[in-house]
C-alpha positions as a Markdown table, in Angstrom:
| # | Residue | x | y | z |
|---|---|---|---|---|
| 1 | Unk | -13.3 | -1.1 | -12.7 |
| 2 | Unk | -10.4 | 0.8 | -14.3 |
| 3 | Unk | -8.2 | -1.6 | -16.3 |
| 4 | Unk | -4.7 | -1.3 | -14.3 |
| 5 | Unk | -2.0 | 0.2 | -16.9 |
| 6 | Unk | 2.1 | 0.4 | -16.2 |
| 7 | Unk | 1.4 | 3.0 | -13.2 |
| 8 | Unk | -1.3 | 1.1 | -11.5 |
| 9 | Unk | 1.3 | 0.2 | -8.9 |
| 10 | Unk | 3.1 | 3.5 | -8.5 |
| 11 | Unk | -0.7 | 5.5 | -7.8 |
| 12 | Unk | -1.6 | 2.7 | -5.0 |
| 13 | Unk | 1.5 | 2.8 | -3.2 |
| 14 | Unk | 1.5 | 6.7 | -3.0 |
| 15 | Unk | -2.4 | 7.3 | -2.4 |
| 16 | Unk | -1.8 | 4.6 | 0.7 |
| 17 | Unk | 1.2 | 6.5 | 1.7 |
| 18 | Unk | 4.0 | 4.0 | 1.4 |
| 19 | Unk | 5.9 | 7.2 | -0.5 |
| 20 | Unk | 9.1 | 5.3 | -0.1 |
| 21 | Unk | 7.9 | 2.6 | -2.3 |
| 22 | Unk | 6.5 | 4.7 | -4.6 |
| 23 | Unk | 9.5 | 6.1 | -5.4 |
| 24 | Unk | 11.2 | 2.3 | -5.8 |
| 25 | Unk | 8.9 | 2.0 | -8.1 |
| 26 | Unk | 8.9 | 5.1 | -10.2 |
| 27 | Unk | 12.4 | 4.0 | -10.7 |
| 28 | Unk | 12.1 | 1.0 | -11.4 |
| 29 | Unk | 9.3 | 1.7 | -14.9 |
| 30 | Unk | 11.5 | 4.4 | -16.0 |
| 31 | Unk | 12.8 | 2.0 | -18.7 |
| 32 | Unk | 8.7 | 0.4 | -19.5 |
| 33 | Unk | 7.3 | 1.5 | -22.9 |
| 34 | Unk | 4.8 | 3.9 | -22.3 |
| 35 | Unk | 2.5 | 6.8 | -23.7 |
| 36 | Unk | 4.7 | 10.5 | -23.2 |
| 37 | Unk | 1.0 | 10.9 | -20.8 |
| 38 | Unk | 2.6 | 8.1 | -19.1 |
| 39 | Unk | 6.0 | 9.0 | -18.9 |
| 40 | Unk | 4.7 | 12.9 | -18.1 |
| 41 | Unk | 2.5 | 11.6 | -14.6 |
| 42 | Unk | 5.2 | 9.4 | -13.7 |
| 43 | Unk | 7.7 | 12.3 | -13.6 |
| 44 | Unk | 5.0 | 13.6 | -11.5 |
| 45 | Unk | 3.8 | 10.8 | -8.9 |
| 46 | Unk | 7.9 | 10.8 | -8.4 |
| 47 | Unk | 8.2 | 14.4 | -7.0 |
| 48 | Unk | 5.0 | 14.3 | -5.2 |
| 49 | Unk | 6.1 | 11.2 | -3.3 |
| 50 | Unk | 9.5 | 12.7 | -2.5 |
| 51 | Unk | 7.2 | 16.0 | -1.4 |
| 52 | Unk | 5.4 | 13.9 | 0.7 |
| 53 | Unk | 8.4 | 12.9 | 2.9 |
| 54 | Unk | 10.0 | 16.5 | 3.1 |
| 55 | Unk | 12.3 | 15.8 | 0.6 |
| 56 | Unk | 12.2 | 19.7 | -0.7 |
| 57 | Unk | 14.9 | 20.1 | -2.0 |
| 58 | Unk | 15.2 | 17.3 | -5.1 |
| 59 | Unk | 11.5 | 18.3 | -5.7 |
| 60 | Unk | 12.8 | 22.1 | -6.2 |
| 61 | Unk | 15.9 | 20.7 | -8.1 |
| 62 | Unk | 13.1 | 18.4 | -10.3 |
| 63 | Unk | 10.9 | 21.1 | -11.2 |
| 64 | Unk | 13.7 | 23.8 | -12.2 |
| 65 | Unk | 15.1 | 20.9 | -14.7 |
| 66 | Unk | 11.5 | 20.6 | -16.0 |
| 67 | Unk | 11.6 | 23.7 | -17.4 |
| 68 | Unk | 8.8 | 26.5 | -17.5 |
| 69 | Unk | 6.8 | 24.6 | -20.6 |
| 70 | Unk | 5.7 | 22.1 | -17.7 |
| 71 | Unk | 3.3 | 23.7 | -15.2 |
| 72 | Unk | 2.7 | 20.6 | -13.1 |
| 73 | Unk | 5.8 | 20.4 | -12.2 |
| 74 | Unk | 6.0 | 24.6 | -11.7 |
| 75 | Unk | 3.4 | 23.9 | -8.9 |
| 76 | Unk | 5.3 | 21.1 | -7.4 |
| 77 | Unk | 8.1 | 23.1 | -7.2 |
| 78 | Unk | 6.1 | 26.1 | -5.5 |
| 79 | Unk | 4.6 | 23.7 | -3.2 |
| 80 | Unk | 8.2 | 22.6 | -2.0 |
| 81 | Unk | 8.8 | 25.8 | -1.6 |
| 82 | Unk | 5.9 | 26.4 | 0.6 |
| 83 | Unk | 6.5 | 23.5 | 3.1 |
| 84 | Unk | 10.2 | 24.4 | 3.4 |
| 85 | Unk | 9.1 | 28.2 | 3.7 |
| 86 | Unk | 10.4 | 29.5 | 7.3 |
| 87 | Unk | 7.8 | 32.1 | 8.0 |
| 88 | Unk | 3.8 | 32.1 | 7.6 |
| 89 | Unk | 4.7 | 35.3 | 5.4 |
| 90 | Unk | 6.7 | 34.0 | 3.0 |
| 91 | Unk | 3.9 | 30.8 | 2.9 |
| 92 | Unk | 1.7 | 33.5 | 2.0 |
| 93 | Unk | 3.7 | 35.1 | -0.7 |
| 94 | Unk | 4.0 | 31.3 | -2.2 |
| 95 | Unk | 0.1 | 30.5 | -2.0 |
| 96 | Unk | -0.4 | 33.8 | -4.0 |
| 97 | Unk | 2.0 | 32.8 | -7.0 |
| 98 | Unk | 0.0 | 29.7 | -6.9 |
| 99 | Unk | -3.3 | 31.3 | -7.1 |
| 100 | Unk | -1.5 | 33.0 | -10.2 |
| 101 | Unk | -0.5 | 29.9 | -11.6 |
| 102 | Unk | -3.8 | 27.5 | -11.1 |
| 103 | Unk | -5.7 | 30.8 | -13.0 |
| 104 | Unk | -3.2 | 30.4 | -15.9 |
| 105 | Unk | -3.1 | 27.1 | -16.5 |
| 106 | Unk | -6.2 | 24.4 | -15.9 |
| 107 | Unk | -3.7 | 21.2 | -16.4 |
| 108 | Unk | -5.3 | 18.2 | -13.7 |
| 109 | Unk | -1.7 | 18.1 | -12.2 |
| 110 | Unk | -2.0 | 22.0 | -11.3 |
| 111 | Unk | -5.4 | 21.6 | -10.2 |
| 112 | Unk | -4.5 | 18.8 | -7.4 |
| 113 | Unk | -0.9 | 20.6 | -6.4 |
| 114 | Unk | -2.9 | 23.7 | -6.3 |
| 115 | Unk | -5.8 | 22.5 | -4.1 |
| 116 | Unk | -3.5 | 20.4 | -2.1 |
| 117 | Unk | -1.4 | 23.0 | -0.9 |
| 118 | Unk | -5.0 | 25.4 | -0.6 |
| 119 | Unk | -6.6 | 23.0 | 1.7 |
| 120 | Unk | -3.5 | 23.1 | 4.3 |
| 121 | Unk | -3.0 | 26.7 | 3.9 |
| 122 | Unk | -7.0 | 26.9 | 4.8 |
| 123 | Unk | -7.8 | 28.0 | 2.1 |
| 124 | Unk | -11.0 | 25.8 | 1.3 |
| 125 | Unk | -13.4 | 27.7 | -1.3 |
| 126 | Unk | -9.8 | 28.1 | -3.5 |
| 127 | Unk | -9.2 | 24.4 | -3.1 |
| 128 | Unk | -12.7 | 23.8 | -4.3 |
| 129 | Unk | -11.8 | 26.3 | -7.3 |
| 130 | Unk | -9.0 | 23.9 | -8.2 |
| 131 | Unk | -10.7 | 21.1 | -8.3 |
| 132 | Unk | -15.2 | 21.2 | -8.4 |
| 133 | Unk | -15.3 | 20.6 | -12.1 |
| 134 | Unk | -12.3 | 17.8 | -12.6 |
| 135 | Unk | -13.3 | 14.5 | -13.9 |
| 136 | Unk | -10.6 | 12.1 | -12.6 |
| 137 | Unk | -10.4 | 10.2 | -9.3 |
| 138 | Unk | -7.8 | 12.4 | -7.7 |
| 139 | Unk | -10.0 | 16.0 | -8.5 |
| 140 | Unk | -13.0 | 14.1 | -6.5 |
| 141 | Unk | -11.1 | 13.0 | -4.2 |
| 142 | Unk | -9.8 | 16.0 | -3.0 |
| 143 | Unk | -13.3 | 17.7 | -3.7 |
| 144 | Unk | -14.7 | 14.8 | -1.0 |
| 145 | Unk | -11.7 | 15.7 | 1.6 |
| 146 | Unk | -13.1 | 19.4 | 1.4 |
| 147 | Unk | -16.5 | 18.9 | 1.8 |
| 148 | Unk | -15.5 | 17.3 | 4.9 |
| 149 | Unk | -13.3 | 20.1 | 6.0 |
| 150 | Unk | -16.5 | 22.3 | 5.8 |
| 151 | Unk | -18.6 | 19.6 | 8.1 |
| 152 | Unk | -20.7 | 19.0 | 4.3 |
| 153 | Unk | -20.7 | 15.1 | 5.1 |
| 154 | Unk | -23.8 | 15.2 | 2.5 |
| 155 | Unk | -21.7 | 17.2 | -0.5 |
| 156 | Unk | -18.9 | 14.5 | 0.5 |
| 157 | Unk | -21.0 | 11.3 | 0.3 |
| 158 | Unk | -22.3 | 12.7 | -2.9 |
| 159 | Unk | -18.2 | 12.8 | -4.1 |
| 160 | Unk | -17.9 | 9.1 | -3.1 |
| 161 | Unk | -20.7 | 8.0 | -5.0 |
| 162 | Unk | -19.0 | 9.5 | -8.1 |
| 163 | Unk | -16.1 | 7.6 | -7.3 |
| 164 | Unk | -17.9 | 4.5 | -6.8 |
| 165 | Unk | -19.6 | 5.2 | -10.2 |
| 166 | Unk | -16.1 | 5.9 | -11.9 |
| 167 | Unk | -14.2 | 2.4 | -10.1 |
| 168 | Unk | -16.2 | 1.0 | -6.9 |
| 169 | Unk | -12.5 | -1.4 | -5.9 |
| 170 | Unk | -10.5 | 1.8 | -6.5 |
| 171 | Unk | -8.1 | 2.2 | -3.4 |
| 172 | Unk | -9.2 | 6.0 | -4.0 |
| 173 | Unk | -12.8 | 5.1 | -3.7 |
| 174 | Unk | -12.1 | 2.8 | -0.4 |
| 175 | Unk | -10.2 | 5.7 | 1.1 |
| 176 | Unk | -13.3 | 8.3 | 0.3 |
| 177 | Unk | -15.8 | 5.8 | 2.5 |
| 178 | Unk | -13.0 | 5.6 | 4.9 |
| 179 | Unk | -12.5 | 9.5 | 5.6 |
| 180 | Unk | -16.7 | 9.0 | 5.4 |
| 181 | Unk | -17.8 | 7.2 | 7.6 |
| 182 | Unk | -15.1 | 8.8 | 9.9 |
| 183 | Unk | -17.0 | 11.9 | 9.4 |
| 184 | Unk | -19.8 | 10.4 | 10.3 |
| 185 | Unk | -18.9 | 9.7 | 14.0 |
| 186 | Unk | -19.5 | 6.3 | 16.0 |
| 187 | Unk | -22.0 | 5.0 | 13.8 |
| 188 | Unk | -19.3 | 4.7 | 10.8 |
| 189 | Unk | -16.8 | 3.6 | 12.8 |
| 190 | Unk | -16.9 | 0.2 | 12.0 |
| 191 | Unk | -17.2 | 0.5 | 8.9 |
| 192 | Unk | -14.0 | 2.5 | 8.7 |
| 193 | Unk | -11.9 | 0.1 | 10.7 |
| 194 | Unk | -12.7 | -3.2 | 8.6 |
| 195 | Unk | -12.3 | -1.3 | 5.1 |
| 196 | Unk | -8.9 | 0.0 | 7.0 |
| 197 | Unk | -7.5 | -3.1 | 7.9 |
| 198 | Unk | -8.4 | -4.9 | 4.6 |
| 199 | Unk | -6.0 | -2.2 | 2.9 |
| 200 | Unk | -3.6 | -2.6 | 6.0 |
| 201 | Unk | -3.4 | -6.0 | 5.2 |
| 202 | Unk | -3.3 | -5.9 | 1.7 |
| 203 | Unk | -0.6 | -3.2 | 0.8 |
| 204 | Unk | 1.1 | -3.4 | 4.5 |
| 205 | Unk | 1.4 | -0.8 | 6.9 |
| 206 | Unk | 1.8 | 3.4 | 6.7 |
| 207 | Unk | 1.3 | 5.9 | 8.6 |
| 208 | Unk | -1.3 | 7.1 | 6.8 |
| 209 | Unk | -3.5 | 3.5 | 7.4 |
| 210 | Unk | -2.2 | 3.5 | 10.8 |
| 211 | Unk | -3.6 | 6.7 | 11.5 |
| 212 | Unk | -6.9 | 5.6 | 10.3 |
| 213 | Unk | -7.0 | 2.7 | 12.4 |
| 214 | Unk | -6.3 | 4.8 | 15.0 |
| 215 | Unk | -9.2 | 7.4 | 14.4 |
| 216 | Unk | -11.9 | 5.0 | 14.0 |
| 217 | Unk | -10.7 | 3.4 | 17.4 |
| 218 | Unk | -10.7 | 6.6 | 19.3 |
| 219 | Unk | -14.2 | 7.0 | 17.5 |
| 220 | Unk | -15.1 | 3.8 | 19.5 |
| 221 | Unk | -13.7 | 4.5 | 22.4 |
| 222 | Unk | -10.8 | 2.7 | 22.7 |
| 223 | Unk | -8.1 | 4.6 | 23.3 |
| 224 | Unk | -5.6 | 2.6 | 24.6 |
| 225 | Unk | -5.9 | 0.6 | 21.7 |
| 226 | Unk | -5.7 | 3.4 | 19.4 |
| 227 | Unk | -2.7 | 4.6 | 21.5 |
| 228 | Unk | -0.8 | 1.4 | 20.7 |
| 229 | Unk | -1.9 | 2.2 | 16.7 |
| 230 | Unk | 0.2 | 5.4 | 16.9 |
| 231 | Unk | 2.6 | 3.7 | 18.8 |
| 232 | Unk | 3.5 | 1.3 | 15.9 |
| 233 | Unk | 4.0 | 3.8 | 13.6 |
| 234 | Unk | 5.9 | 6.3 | 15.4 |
| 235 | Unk | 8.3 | 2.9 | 16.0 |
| 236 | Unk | 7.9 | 1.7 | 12.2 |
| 237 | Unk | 8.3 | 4.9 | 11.1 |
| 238 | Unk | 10.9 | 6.8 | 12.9 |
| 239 | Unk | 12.1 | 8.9 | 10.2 |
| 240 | Unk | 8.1 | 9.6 | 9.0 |
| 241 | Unk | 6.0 | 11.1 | 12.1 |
| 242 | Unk | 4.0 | 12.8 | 10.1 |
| 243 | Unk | 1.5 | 15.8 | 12.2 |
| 244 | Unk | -1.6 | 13.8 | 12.0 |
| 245 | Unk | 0.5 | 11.1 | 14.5 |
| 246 | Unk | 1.1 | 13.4 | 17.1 |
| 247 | Unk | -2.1 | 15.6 | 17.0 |
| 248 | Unk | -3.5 | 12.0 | 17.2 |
| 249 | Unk | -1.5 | 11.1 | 20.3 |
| 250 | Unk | -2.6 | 14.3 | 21.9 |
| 251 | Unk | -5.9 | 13.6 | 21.7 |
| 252 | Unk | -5.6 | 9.6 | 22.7 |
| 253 | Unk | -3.8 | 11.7 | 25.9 |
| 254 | Unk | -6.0 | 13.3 | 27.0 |
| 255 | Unk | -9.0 | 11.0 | 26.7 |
| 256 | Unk | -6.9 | 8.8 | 28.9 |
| 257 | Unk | -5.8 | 12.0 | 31.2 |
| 258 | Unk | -2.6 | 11.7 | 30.3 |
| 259 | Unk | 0.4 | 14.9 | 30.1 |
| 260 | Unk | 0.3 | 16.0 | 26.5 |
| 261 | Unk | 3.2 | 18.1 | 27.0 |
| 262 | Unk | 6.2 | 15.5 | 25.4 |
| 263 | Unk | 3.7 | 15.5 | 22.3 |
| 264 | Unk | 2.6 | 19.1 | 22.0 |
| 265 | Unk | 6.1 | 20.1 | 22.4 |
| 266 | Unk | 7.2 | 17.7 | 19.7 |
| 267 | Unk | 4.3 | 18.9 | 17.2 |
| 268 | Unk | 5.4 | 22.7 | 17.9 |
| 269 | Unk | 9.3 | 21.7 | 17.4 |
| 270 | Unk | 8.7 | 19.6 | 14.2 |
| 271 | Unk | 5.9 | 21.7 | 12.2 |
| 272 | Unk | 6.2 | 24.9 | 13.7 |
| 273 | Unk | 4.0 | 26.3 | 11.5 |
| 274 | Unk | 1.4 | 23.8 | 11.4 |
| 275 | Unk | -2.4 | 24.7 | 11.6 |
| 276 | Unk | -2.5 | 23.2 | 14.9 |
| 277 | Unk | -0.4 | 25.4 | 16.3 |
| 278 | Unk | -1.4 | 28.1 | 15.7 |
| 279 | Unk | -4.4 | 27.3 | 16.4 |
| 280 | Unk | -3.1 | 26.1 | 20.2 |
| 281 | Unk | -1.2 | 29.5 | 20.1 |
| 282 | Unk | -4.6 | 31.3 | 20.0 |
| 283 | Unk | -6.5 | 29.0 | 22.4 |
| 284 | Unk | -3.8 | 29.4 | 25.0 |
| 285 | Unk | -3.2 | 33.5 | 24.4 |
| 286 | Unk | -7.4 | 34.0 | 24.7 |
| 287 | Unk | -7.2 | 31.7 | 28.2 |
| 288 | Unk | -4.4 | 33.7 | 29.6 |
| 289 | Unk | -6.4 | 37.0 | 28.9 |
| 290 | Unk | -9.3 | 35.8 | 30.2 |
| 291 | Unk | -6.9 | 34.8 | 33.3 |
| 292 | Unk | -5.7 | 38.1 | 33.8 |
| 293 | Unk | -9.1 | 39.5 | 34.3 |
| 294 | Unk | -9.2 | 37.8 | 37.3 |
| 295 | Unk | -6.1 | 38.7 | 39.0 |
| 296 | Unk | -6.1 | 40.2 | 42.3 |
């Protein structure tokens, strides 16, 4: 097990997705003695956690006051920029400088801004670039979340055995068995739910564990109960519906043949731009061609 050092806290809470709290308590070590490695990541875990809840612009303002001679927080800077960019073109121009900049510079905290922003842009074999040959838990992590995006469960399981090798009680390492057995359909759904709810109960509630409770109910069929999951959070979190909640409670819909519409039209006001709907967009376009071949 990895002996816990003055940011043990401030990883947790952000990896579990209580960004708010992360962000208490990157304040709140500011004054700790530390390493300058220390000081550096925690500079870092503080503009990713403000990233995380759309707060684009003091991650912009963060990295231009960083300066050029800090790449790390270059790429969280450009991956602001990307989430806050009002057209797929200009999302494009930003993943390019990017690419530029993960070729440039191999620093860890490039690598996972790099990937991160790869993997939602679709972008998988780049993400992989970013992060295939990284040591630490995060690079793995992010290598294991890949894999799965490719339907490799076997690459992936192979990633969470690393990270049971590197720190078996790791929150990082839960998470990867998690997102696992997930992938693994009904068989690993229990297994999914009771590691879930030990962190739920542990570190408390986030949309990101509520989600996964969610998914590994809807993987055992029970949908209303997995309905009153997203529920919870959209209630607990008003001002933090992130797009996995509502693609979620489209899907808990219409396993229960209910209207999608107030949460289709939600996801398509709130993240335009979103994978999902585009990839909607093109469902719906090909179905009303193939309609119009049948017109009388």
């Amino acid at each position: 097990m990895t002996e816990p050092d003055e940011l043990y806290t401030l990883r947790a809470q952000y990896w579990l997705g209580h960004y708010g709290l992360a962000i208490e308590e990157a304040k709140s070590v500011v004054r700790r003695p530390m390493s300058p490695q220390l000081k550096l990541e925690r500079e870092e875990f503080l503009l990713r956690a403000q990233l995380a809840l759309g707060q684009y612009d003091k991650v912009i303002a963060g990295a231009a006051e960083a300066g050029s001679d800090r790449p790390a927080m270059q790429a969280l800077g450009l991956a602001a920029q990307y989430h806050s960019a009002p057209s797929a073109s200009a999302k494009e121009s930003i993943v390019d400088q990017l690419k530029v900049l993960s070729g440039s510079s191999g620093t860890p905290g490039v690598q996972l801004v790099a990937a991160q922003v790869f993997l939602e842009a679709g972008l998988q074999k780049e993400a992989l670039q970013c992060v295939h040959l990284g040591a630490t838990m995060e690079h793995i992590s992010i290598a294991l979340q890949v894999f799965l995006r490719i339907d490799r469960l076997d690459l992936a399981q192979q990633q969470l055995l690393k990270l049971k090798q590197k720190d078996e009680d790791s929150i990082l390492t839960q998470l990867g068995g998690i997102y696992c057995n997930l992938a693994a359909g009904a068989s690993g759904a229990a297994d999914a739910a009771h590691t879930t709810n030990a962190l739920f109960e542990q570190y408390g509630p986030s949309p990101l564990l509520f989600n996964l409770m969610a998914c590994a109910l809807m993987l055992k069929g029970s949908y209303v109960e997995a309905e009153q999951r997203l529920q919870e959070c959209m209630q607990e979190f008003p001002d933090n519906i992130i797009p996995d909640t509502l693609i979620n409670m489209i899907v808990c819909s219409q396993h229960q043949q209910k209207p999608t519409a107030q949460w289709l039209t939600q996801m398509k006001t709130t993240y335009p731009l979103h994978a999902f709907c585009a990839g909607v967009d093109r469902v719906q376009a090909a179905f009303d061609r193939e309609v119009g071949k049948y017109k009388i």
